[in-house]
N, C-alpha and C positions, 0 to 999 in steps of 0.2 A: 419294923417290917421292911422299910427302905433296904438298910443294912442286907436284911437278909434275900430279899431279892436280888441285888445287886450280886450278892455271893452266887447265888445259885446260877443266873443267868451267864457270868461268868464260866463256872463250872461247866453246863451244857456249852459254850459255846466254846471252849476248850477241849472238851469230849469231841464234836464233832469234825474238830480240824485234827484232830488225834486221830480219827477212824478215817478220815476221805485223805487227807496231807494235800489241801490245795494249794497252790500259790498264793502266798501273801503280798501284795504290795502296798506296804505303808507311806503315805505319806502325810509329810507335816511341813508347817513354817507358820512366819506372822501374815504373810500375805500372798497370796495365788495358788493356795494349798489345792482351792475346793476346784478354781478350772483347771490346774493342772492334774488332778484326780478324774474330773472328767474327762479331758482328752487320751489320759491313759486306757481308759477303760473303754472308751467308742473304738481307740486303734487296735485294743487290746481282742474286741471282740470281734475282726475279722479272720480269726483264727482259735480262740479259746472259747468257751462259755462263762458269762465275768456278772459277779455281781458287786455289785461297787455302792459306797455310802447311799443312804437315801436323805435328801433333803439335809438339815445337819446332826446327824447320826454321832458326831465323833468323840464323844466323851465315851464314859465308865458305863453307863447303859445305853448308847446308841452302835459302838461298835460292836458287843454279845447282839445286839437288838441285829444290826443289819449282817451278820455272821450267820444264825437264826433264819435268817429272811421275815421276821418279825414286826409290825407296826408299834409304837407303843400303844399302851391299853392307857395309859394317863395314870389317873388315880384311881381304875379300879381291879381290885385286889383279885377279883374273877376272869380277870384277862391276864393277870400277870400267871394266874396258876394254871390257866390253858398255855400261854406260850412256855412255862415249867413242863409240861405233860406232852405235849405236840412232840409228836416223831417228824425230823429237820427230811424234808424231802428235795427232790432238784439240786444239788449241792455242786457249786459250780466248780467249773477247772480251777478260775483265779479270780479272789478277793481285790478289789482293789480298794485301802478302806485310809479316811482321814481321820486324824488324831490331833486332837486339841489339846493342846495346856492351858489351865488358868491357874495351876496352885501345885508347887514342887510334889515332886511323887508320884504327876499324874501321865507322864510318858510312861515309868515302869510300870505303871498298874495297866497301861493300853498296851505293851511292849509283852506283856506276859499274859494277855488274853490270847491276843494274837503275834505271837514271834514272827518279823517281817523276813519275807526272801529278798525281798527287794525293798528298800529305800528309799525316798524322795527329800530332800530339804531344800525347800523353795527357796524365801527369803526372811529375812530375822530383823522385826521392828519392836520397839518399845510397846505395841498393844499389849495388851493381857499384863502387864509388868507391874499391878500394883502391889500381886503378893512376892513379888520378887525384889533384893536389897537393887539390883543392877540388871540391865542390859544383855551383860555378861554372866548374871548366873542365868537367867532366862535362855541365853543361849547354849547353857553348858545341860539343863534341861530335857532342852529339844535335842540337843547330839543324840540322849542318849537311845532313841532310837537306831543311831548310825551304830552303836557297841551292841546293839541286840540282834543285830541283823545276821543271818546266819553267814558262815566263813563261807561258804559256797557260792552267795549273794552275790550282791551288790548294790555300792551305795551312790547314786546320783544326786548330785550337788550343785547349787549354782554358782558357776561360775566368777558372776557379776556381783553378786555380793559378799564382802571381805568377810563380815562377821561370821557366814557360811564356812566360808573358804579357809578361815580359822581353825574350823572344828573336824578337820583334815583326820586326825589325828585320832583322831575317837575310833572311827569306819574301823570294824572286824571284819570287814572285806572288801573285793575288789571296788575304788571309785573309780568314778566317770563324771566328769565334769559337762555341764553346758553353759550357753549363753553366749552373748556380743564377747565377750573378752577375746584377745588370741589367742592366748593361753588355755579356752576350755576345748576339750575332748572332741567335742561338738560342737563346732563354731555357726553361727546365726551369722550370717555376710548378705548383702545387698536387700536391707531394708526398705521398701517403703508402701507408705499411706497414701492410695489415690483418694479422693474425696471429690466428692459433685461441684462440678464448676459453676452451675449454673446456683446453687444457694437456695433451694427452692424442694421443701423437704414435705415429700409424702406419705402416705401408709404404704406397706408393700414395695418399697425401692431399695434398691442397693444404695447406701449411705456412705460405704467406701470398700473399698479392696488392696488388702493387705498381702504383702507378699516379702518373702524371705528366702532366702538359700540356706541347708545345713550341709555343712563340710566337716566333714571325720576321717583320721586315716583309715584304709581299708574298705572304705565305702564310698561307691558313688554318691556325687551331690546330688540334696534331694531338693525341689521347688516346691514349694510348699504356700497356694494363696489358698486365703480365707474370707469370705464376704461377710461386710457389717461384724468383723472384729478389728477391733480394735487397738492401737499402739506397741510399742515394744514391749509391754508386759502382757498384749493379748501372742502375740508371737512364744513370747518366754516361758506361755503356758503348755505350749506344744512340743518344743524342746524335749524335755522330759517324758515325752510319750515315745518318740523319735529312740531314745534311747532305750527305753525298757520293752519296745517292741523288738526292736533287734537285740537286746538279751535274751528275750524268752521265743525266737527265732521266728518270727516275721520277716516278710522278704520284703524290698523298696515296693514292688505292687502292690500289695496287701497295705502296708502302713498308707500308703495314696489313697488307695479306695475309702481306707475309714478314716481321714483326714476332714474331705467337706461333711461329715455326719456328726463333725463335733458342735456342740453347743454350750455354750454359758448360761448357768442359771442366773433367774431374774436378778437386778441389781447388780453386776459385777460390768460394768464397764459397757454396758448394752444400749446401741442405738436407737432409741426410737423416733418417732416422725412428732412433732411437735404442734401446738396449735401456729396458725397465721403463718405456717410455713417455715416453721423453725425445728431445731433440730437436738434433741434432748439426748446427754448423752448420762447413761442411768447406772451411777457405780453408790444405790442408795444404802446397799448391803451392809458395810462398815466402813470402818476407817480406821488407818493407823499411818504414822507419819510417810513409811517408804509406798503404800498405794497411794497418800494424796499427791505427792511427788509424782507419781507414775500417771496418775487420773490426768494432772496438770499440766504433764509433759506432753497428753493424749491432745485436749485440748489446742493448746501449742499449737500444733497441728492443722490444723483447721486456720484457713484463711479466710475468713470471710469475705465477702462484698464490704467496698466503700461506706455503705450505708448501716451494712450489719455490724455486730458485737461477741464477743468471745465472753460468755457470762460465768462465772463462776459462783455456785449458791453451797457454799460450805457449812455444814454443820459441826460442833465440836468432835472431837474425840475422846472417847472414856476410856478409862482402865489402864493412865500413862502413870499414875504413880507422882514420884518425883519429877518424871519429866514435864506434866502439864504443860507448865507454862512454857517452857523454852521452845518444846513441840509444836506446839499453835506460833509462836511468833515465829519458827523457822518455817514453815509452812506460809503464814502470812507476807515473808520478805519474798520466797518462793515465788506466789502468785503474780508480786510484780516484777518479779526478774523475768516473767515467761511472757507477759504481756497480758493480763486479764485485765479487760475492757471496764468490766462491773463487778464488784464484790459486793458479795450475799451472804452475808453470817448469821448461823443460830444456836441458838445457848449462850449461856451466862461465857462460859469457858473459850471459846469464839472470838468474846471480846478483843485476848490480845493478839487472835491473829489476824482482823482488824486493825488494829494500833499499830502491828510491825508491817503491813502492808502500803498503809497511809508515810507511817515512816520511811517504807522502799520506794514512793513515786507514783503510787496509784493516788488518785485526786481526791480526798476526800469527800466530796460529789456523787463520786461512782461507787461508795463504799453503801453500805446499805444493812443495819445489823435487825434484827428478830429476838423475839422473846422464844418462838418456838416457831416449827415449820411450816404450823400454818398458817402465819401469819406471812412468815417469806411466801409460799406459793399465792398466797392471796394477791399479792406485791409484785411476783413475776408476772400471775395472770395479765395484768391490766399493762406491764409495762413492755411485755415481749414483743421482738418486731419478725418480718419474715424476715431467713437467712441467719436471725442471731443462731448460735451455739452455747449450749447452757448445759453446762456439767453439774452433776447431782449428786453431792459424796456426801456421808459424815457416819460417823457412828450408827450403834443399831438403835440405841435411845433419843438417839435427836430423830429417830423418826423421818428422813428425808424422801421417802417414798411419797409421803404427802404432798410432797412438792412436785415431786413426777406426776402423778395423777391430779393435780390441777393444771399441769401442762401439756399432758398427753393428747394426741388427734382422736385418740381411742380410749374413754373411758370406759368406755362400758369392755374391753378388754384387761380392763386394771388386775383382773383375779389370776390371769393367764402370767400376764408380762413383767406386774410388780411381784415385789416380795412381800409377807406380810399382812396378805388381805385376808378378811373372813373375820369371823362375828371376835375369836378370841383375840385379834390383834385391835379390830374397829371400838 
């Protein structure tokens, strides 16, 4: 019955991009797929009518499912044969939809539901890599989004990451480059992160403000600040909207207006206001080596008071395959090369990026390991001071949101702000 669902849904949602011909923009990578599919599509809708992934939509029945404008029915077999039978109504100008890999095969089969006009390839980490030999086929995978894209298209790339930058080659249409590099299309110049001086974190404040310039020949530079986002990967995420707005002809006004309307879903790098005056920064959504890099870098950042701490509470990563271990210990050397105050590990897997952490200079003292996360939030509750900064990463199975919501000013918020809540995650 799967099987044949799956076919069928397919099918209709092939039919209806065959009758209307909307704009497709696909995009994909191992990390900032989903905010940079969001920001496409808030810029995207000061000018088009956009419907864009719901929640994570992006496999073999979530992309027919959000093409459809459809919920899933779950497991039952009476919902799935109403959204078979339902005539697709409101059918919007442009798709903007994300596509996941976990298992070779699964770009083309998302690449031939929906043939992308537009392209995105974020960036390329060892996540999702255990059904892959390498790194490199995993990347050669995800290109092939960049070979489906129609000649007409275009394929936007990041700049900033090589293994990206590699797959140059693949594109059946025009590329555009972004990012910090100087080399990209779309250069990201005068970075930075103001953050609160005073260390003293509320519900309802600006927590910091970010701001950047994007420069491209032929176009005026754009300014571009964002409140309570966060680092050179929350910037990175807007890049690519920057460009695919002016492909599908958006003017520097228009891209501005739907610029502050962008938002990050729960868990991706999201400030919230902390107990005793501390400051939680909530990336509990997943993890794969180049976002804890990037989560790490975000932290960095933050200065605290004399008295406060820069906390880092990591959970393992899954689904590295081969790389496991080397992962977590490069990660772990990471932590103390950027200067984390306190290390917070959970899961078994964790362990050695503990071990390569203690080995870089961080004090054994400050290291601090867990069986699971609720035992770490337990352990932060009692130990957090005001002003500390407490980053919240790991995988989706180590469960790190647990640790947010023992550290939150606003529990009774947790259904809003985390990921994950509600009877079938609890």
């Amino acid at each position: 019955m799967k099987d044949f669902i799956k076919k069928q849904i397919k099918k209709k949602a092939q039919k209806l991009i065959a009758e209307h011909k909307p704009i497709i923009v696909a995009v994909t990578g191992s990390v900032g797929k989903t905010s940079a599919r969001n920001a496409i599509a808030t810029v995207l809708a000061e000018k088009y009518t956009v419907r864009s992934t719901y929640k994570n939509y992006n496999n073999e029945f979530g992309v027919p499912l959000t093409i459809l404008g459809a919920p899933s029915p779950g497991k039952s077999v009476l919902g799935w044969l109403r959204i078979l039978l339902m005539k697709p109504i409101n059918v919007p100008e442009v798709f903007v939809l994300e596509y996941a890999v976990d298992h070779p095969g699964d770009m083309s089969y998302l690449t031939d539901v929906a043939k992308p006009s537009v392209s995105v390839l974020t960036r390329i980490s060892p996540v999702h890599a255990e059904y892959f030999r390498s790194v490199e086929q995993l990347a050669e995978e995800k290109a092939e989004i960049l070979s489906a894209t129609d000649s007409e298209g275009l394929c936007v790339m990041n700049a900033d990451d090589s293994l990206v930058m590699g797959l140059t080659e693949h594109a059946s249409a025009p590329v555009v480059t972004y990012g910090f590099q100087t080399n990209a299309d779309l250069q990201a110049t005068a970075y930075t992160l103001d953050t609160r001086e005073d260390f003293s974190f509320e519900p309802g404040e600006v927590f910091s403000t970010l701001s950047v310039t994007t420069e491209a020949e032929s176009h005026d530079p754009l300014v571009i600040q964002l409140e309570n986002v966060l680092g050179r990967s929350g910037a990175s995420s807007v890049l690519p909207a920057v460009v695919v707005a002016r492909h599908l002809g958006l003017s520097n006004e228009q891209i501005l207006a739907g610029i502050p309307d962008i938002t990050f879903e729960p868990g991706r790098m999201n400030p919230l206001a902390g107990i005793k005056g501390s400051l939680i920064i909530d990336s509990s959504y997943n993890a794969a080596p180049a976002s804890m890099k990037a989560a790490l870098d975000v932290l960095a950042e933050f200065s605290p008071a004399e008295s406060s701490r820069r906390i880092a509470a990591l959970g393992y990563m899954a689904e590295l395959g081969q790389y496991t271990e080397d992962e977590h210990r490069m990660i772990g050397m990471y932590a103390a090369e950027v200067g984390v105050d306190v290390l917070v590990t959970v899961g078994e897997m964790a362990q050695d990026l503990r071990r390569a952490a203690i080995e870089a200079g961080i004090p054994e003292t400050e290291t601090h390991h867990f069986t699971n996360s609720v035992e770490a939030g337990r352990w932060l509750d009692r130990e957090i001071n005001k002003g500390d900064v407490v980053l919240v990463k790991g995988s989706q199975s180590a469960r790190m949101e647990r640790v947010v919501k023992d550290l939150m000013a606003e529990p009774l918020r947790a259904d809003d702000l985390l990921v994950r809540q509600g009877e079938g995650w609890e």
